[in-house]
N, C-alpha and C positions, 0 to 999 in steps of 0.2 A: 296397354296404357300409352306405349312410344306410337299408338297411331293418333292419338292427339297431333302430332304434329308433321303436319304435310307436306307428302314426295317430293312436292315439288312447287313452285308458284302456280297459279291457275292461269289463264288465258284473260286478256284485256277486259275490263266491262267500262262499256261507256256510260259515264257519269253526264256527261251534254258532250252534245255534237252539233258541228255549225247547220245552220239549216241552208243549204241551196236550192238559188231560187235559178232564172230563167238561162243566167248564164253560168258554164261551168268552171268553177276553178281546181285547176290544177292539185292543189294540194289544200288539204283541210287538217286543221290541230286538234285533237282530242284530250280532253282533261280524265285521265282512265287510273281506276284504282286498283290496285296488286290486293290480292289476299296476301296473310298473313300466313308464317308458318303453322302458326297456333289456329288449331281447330278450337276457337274458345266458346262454340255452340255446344260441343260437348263436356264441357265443366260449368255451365251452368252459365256463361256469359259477365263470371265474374272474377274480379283482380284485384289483389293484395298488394299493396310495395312494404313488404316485410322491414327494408331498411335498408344502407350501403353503410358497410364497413371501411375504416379509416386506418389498418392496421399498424402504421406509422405513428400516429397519434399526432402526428406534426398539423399545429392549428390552421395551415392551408391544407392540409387532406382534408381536416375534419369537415373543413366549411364549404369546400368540394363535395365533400359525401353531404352534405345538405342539398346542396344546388341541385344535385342530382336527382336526390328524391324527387324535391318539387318536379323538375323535369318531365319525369316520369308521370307521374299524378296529375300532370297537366296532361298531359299525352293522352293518359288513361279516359279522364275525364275528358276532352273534346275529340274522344275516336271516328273516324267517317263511319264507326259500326257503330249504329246508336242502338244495338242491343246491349252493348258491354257497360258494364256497370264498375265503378269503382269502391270497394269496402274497406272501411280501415284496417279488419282481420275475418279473419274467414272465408276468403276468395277462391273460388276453383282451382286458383294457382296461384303459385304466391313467390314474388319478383323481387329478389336480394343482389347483392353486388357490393363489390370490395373497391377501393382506390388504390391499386396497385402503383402507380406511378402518377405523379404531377408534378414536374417538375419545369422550372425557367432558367436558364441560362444568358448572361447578354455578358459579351465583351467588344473594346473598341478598337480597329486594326487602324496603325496607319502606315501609309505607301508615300515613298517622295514623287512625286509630280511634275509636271509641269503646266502652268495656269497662264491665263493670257489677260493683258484687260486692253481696251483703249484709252489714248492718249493723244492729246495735242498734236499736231505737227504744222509746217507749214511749205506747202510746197508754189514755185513760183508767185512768192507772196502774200499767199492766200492759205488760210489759216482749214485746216483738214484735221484729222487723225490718222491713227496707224495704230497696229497691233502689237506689243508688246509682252514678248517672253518673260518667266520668272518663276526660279524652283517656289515649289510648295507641297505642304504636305497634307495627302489626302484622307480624311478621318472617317472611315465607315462603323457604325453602330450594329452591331448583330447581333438579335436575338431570338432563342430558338427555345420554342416550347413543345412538352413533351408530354404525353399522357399514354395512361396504361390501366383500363377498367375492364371488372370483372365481370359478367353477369349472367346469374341462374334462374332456372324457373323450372320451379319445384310442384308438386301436385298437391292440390290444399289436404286433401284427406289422407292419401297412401306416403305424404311427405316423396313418393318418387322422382327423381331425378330427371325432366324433360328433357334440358336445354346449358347445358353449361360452357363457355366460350369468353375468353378474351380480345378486347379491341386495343390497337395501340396506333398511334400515329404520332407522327410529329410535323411542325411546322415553323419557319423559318423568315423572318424578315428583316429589314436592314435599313435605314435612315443615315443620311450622310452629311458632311459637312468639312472644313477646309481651315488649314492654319496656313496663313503667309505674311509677308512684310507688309500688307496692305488691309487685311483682314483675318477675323476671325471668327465661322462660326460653326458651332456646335453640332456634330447630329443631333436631328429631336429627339426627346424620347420617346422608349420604344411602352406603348401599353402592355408587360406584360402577361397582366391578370386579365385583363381582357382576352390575350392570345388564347391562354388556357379555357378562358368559358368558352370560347367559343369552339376551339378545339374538342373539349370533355362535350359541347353540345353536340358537334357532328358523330363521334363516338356513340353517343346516347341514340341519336335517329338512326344509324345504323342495326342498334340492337330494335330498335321500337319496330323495325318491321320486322320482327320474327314475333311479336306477339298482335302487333295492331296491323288494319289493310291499311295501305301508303298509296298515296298518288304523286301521277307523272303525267305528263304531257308527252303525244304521239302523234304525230306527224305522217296523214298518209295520203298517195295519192289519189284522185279521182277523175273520170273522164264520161262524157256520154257516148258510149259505145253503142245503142242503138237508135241514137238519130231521135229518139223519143223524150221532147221538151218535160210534155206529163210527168216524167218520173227523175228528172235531172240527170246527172250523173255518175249514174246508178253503177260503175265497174269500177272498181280500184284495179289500178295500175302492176299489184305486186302479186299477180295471181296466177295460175300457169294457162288460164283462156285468155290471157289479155295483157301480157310481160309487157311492161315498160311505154305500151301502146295497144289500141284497140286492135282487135285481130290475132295479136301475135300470140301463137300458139305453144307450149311448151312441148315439147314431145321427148319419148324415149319410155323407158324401163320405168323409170324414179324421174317422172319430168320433176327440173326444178326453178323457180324463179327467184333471182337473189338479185336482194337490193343493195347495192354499194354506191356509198358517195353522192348517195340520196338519188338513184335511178334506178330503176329494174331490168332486168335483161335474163332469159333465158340463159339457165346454165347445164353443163353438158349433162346431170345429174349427179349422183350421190357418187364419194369416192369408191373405190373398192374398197370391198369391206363393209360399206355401210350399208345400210337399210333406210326407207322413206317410212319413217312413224310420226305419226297427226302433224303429214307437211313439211317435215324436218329432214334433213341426212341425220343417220344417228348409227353410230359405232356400239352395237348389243354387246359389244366383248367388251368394252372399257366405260362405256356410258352409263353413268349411278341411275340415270333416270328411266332408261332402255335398257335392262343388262338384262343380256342374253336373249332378251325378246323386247320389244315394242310394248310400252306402259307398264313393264315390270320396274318399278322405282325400288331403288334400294332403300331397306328400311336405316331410319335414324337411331343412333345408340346415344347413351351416353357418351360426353366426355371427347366425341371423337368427330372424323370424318369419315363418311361415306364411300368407299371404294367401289370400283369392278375390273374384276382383274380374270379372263376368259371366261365372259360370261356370267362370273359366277360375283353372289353380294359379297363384301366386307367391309371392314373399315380400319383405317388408323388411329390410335390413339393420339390424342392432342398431349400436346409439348407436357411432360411433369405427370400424366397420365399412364393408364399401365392395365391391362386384361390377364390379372393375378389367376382371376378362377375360371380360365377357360368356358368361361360360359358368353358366349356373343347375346345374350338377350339381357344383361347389364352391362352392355357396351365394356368400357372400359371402367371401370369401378372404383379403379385404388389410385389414390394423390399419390404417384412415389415420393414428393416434395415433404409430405408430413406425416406418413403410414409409419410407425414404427418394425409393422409389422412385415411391411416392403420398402423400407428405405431408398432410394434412390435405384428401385429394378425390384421385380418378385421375387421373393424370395429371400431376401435380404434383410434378415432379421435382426433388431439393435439389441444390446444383450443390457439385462438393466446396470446390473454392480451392485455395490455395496452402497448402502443406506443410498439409495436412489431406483428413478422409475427410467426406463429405457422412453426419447424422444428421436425426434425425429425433427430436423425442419433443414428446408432447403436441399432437401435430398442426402443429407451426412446424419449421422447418430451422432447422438447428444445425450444428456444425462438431464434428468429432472430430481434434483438435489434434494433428502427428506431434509424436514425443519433441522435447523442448526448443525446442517452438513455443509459440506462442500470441497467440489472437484480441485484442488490447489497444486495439482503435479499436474493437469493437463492428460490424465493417462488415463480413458475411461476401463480400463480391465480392473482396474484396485476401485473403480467406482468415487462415490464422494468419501474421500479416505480421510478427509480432516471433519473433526470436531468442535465448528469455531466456538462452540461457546464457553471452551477449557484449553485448547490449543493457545498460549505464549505465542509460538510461531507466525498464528496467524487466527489472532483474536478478534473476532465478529464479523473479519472478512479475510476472504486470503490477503498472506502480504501485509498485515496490519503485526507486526511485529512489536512484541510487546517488552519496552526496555527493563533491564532488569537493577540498578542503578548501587548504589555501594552498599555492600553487607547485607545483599537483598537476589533472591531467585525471584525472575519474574514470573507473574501469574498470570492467568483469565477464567473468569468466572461470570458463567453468562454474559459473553460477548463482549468483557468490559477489562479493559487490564487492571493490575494491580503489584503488589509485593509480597512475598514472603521472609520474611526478616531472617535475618542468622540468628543463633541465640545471642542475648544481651545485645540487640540491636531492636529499636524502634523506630515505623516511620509514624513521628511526630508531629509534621509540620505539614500530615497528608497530599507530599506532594511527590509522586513517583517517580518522577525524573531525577532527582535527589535521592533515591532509595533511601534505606533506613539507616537516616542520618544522625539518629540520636543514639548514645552507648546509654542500655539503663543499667551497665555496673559500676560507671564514671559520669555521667552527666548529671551535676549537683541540680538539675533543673528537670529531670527526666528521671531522677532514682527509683529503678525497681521498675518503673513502668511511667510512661508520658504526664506530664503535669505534676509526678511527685516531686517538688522541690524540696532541695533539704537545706534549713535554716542554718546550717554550719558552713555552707560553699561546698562541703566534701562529699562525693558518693564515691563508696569504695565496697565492690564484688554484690552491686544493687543495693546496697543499705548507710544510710547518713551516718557522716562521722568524716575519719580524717585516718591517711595511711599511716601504715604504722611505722615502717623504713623506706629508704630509697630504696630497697631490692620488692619493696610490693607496689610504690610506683611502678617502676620497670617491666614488671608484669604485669603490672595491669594498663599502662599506658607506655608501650614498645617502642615509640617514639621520639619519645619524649626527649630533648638535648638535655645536656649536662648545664647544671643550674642549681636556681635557689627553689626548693620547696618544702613545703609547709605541712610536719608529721606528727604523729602524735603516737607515739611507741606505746603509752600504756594505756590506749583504747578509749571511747568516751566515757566521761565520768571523773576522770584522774585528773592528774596534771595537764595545766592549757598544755594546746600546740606548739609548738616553737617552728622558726624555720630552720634549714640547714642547706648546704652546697650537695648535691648529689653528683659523683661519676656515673653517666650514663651509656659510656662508651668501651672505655678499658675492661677487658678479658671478660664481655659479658657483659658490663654495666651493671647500675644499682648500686654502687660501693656508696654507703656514709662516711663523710668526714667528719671527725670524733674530737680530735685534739692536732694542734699544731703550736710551731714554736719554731724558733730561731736564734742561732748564737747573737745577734745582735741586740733581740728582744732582752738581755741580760746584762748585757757586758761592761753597762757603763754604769751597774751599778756598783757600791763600795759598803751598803747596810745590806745586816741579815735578811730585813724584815723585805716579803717580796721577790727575793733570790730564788730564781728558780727556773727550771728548763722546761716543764712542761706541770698543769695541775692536776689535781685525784681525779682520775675519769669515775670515781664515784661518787664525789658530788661537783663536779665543776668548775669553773672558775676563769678570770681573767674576762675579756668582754669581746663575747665571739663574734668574730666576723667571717664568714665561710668563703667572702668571695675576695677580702683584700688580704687577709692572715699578717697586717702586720701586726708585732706584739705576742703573746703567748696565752692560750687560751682551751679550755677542754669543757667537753658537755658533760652531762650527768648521764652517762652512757651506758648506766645497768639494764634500763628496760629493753638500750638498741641494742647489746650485745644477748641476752637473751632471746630474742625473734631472730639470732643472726647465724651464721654458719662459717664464718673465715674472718679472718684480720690480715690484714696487710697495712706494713707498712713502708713508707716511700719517704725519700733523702734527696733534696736538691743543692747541691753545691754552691747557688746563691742565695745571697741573705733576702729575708722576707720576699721568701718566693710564693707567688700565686699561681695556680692553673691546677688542672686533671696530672690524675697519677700518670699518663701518658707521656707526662712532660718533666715528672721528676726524670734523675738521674739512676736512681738505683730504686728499686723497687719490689719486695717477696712477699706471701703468704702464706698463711698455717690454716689448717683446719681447727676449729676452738672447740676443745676436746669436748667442753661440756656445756653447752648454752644458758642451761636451765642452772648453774650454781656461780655464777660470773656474779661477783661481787664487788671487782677493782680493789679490793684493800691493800693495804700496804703490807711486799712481802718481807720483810727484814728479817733476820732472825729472832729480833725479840717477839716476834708475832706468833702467837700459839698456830700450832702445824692445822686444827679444823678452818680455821678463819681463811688460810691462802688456800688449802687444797692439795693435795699431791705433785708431787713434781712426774709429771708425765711426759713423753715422748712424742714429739710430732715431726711431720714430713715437709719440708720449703718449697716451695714451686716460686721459681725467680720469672719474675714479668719484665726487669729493667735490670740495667745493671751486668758486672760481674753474675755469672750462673753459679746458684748452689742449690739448682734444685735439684733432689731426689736426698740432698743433706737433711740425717736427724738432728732433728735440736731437739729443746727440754723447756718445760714451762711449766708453774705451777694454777691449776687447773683452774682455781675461783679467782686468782689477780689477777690470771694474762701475764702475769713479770716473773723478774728474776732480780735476784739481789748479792751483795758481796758481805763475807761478813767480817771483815775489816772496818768498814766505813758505813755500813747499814745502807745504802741509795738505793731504790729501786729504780728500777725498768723497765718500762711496759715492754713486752717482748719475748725471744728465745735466749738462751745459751747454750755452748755446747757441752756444756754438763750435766751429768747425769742428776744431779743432785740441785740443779738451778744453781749453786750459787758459782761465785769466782771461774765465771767462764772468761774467753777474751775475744770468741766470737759469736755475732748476734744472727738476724737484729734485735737489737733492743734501746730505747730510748728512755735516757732518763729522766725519772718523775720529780716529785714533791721532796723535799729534804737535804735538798741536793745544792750545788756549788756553781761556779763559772770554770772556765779554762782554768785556772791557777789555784795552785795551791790554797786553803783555804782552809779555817779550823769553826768548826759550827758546833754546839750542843743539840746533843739529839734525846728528845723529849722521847723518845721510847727505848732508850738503850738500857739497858741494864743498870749500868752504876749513874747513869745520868750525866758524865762528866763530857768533857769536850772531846771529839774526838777530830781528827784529821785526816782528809783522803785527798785524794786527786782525779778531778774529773776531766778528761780530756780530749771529748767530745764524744759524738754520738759513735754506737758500734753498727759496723754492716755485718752482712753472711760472711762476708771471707776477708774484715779488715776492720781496726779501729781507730780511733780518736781521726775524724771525721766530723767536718763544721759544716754549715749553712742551715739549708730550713730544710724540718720534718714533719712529716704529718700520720696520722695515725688513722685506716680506715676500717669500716666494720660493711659485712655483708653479710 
């Protein structure tokens, strides 16, 4: 099939020749057409232009790979061979090509100068010019166009490989112009699309003579060498009977007559080495078209060029080409540019990897990535090792990093980020940059899950309602500063909420403030009625303020000491004092033996012994203050107090009696029934004989001292 296309050009044929008449000229011009490489009498005298590829996609390739075509198809269609026919498909062979390169460049250089103009002068009176100097700066336009086309020609029926070869050239021009104190002008501009067609057209005629015959213009001489008008003149000049002039004879071995510089002259013959074949010196040891003998033309391969190298055929492979299988009758066979299977040289096999197909381009291995893979370490041995359409990392493309934003792991799911919420987090407000920014076991507008609002403001552990202490704020909102907020100890259904001051901060936070009081809050009264240091933490009283404490004031604190685990209580040295237990002076707490039977009643002695509870033993842990903790004290189990039984007072608190009563060190703070600093005689409505009795109160007790004034506070956790 590679002898479709021929050894060599054929010899001139004359298309018109001048006619000479009586006299002779010297030299006569011949319009002589070249065959073509392409033997297209044997395919049937017909041609395809399958198409020109664009593979850039850049919309001047594309429209380049058009121009081309037409190109072509004109060529096709007005061939000097007017056997050759042009088919839309189906042609003996069939003519494709790629736009490898098209490219324009222009930039503008400039150089300092120096320019001249004339001017005036006046010499002995009489009014002249002269030439005058002056810098300026000289502006050249440069622009340089480039092209780089591919083109095959393939066999209509075997699809075989004829003809495949690139063209490249480029071309360069340049327009000027001048900046100075006197003027300014511009280089023109440069046509650069023009450069290019015209360029990509010379490209194109280049190729066109390997498949169409081309003509040329030849120029030779003539003379009348024998004297005979009848026949003109009938000797060309370049011949070896008649070198350069009538007569002149070539002689030797290999006579030869060579014409330079448009004359002929006998030359001494053929180098050493060569041989005289059809007229020619030709070197049979290196000559493709002479090798080794005279009219042995070296056959044409694919993909390559023609060698002879002692005599003997071969060829090279053209640039990006490669003869993998040793076989010279497919020339050169394998692109190493895009062979996976010979990558850049034979034998050089791209290895595919993981979830991917082995490529090739540009002579490097490369990976062809399966759907929703891809190569993102750069490393093809691990192959395409990520999974963009679950990979965080790098979600629907490498590098596409997927934020994961508060109370939220981030996600990707089918190529798309997303969140993963922590438990009791929601992202509510679907926006992941925010991650899941709603709590559904605290957000009264998000309870239990997004959009459950709860009609009470409260969500507490996912479900409407209201917390029950400061110590389940605190766990459930860790944050949270020390403040006023709004609880509801016996659950919904019961008693409204009230607010209260919560410590958020001291040994843990969460402490309730229960009751407080102050020697001042008393002192200036002079009637029974009212008299009092602190009221029944079992039902209440005075008018509580959590956050100013002046005056004397206690909650109805059964339900909070039942949810609760400790009491502490705290003593500050000045009168109506405000702030966190942090900021009292002295400060201890008990464990409260028993949560579930805390009743606050009054423990006096005339109080039947089921109503207060057992006097039990508990352990102090001091926060402020003098230290006594690891000290036992004593308290009776359902009041929380202790009492004397002399004067009946109680006081929320410890003693260090075994028995609660008549201890003298606490703490403990006295309650309801009770007196000022001073001496004082009160009737006590639960005494036995009912009569008057008398004590002395003399202020509040600490862990390791008594009668102790200012302000006290009473908390529960």
């Amino acid at each position: 099939m590679k002898s479709l296309i021929h050894r060599s050009f054929l010899g001139l044929c004359a298309l018109s020749a001048l006619s000479i008449g009586s006299g002779c000229a010297r030299t006569a011009t011949f319009a002589v057409t070249r065959p073509a490489m392409l033997n297209a009498a044997a395919v049937g005298n017909t041609m395809s232009v399958g198409g020109v590829a664009a593979p850039t996609g850049m919309p001047q390739d594309l429209q380049a790979a058009g121009e081309i075509v037409a190109d072509l198809t004109g060529r096709i269609s007005r061939s000097l061979n007017p056997s050759i026919r042009l088919l839309a498909s189906g042609g003996g062979v069939v003519i494709t090509g790629a736009v490898l390169g098209n490219q324009y460049a222009e930039n503008v250089e400039q150089n300092a100068g120096t320019c001249t103009r004339q001017v005036p002068a006046y010499v002995n009176g009489r009014q002249t010019t002269r030439t005058e100097s002056y810098a300026c700066t000289n502006l050249r336009r440069v622009g340089t166009a480039s092209a780089r086309l591919q083109f095959q020609v393939t066999h209509g029926t075997s699809n075989e490989s004829l003809f495949d070869r690139t063209y490249e050239d480029s071309v360069t021009t340049a327009t000027t112009g001048v900046i100075s104190p006197y003027e300014r002008r511009d280089p023109p501009p440069i046509d650069g699309g023009g450069m290019l067609h015209n360029l990509r057209a010379h490209l194109v005629d280049h190729f066109a003579r390997v498949i169409l015959p081309w003509q040329e213009s030849v120029t030779v001489e003539f003379e009348d060498c024998d004297g005979d008008a009848r026949n003109g003149c009938e000797a060309t000049l370049d011949g070896t009977s008649s070198c350069g002039a009538c007569g002149v004879i070539c002689s030797g071995g290999t006579p030869l007559c060579a014409t330079s510089g448009g004359a002929s002259a006998c030359a001494s013959g053929c180098a050493a080495g060569q041989v005289r074949c059809s007229g020619a010196c030709a070197d049979t040891r290196t000559d493709v078209t002479d090798c080794g003998s005279c009219g042995n033309a070296c056959p044409a391969v694919a993909n390559a060029a023609r060698t002879c190298s002692a005599g003997a055929c071969g060829f090279a492979c053209n640039a990006g080409f490669a003869d993998c299988d040793a076989n010279p009758a497919n020339g050169c066979e394998v692109f190493t540019g895009t062979d996976a299977r010979h990558c850049g040289g034979c034998g050089t096999a791209c290895a595919a990897g993981a979830n991917a197909t082995a490529t090739c381009a540009l002579g490097r291995c490369g990976l062809d990535c399966a759907t929703g893979f891809a190569d993102c370490d750069g490393n093809a041995a691990n192959g395409c090792e990520v999974d963009t359409r679950n990979a965080p990392a790098h979600c629907g493309v490498c590098g596409r990093s997927c934020p994961g934003g508060a109370n939220a792991t981030a996600t990707c799911a089918a190529g798309a980020c997303g969140v993963a919420c922590a438990a009791g987090f929601a992202d509510c407000d679907a926006n992941p940059a925010n991650g899941c920014e709603a709590s559904t076991l605290t957000s009264a507008e998000h309870c239990g899950g997004c959009g459950m609002a709860c009609a009470s403001g409260v969500c507490a552990a996912g479900r409407c309602g209201s917390l029950t202490t400061c110590r389940t704020i605190h766990e459930t909102l860790p944050a949270a500063p020390s403040g006023v907020f709004t609880i509801d100890p016996d659950g919904p259904g019961g008693a409204a909420t009230f607010d209260v001051y919560c410590d958020m901060s001291t040994d843990g936070g969460g402490w309730t403030l229960v009751a407080y009081a102050s020697r001042g809050s008393v002192a200036a009264l002079n009637t029974d009625t009212g008299i009092r240091n602190l009221y029944s933490l079992a039902t209440g009283g005075g008018s509580y303020d959590g956050l100013n404490r002046r005056g004397v004031a206690s909650l109805a604190a059964v339900p909070i000491a039942r949810r609760s685990r400790e009491m502490l209580l705290s003593r500050s040295n000045a009168d109506f004092f405000t702030g966190p237990i942090a900021a009292y002076d002295v400060a201890n707490k008990f464990t409260i033996p028993s949560p579930s039977t805390v009743n606050f009643l009054n423990a006096n002695p005339a109080v039947a012994l089921p109503e207060r509870g057992a006097c039990v033993p508990v352990i102090l842990t001091t926060l402020r203050g003098p230290s006594a903790t690891g000290a036992m004290r004593y308290v009776f189990q359902n009041t929380l107090s202790v009492s004397w039984t002399d004067t009946y007072p109680t006081s929320y608190g410890v003693m260090d009696t075994s028995n609660c009563y008549n201890g003298s060190l606490g703490p403990n703070y006295v309650s309801d029934y009770t007196g000022v600093g001073n001496a004082r005689s009160y009737p006590w409505p639960r005494a036995p004989d009912g009569a008057a009795h008398t004590y002395w109160h003399l202020g509040w007790w600490d862990a390791t001292a008594t009668s102790r004034t200012g302000s006290v506070a009473i908390w529960l956790r």
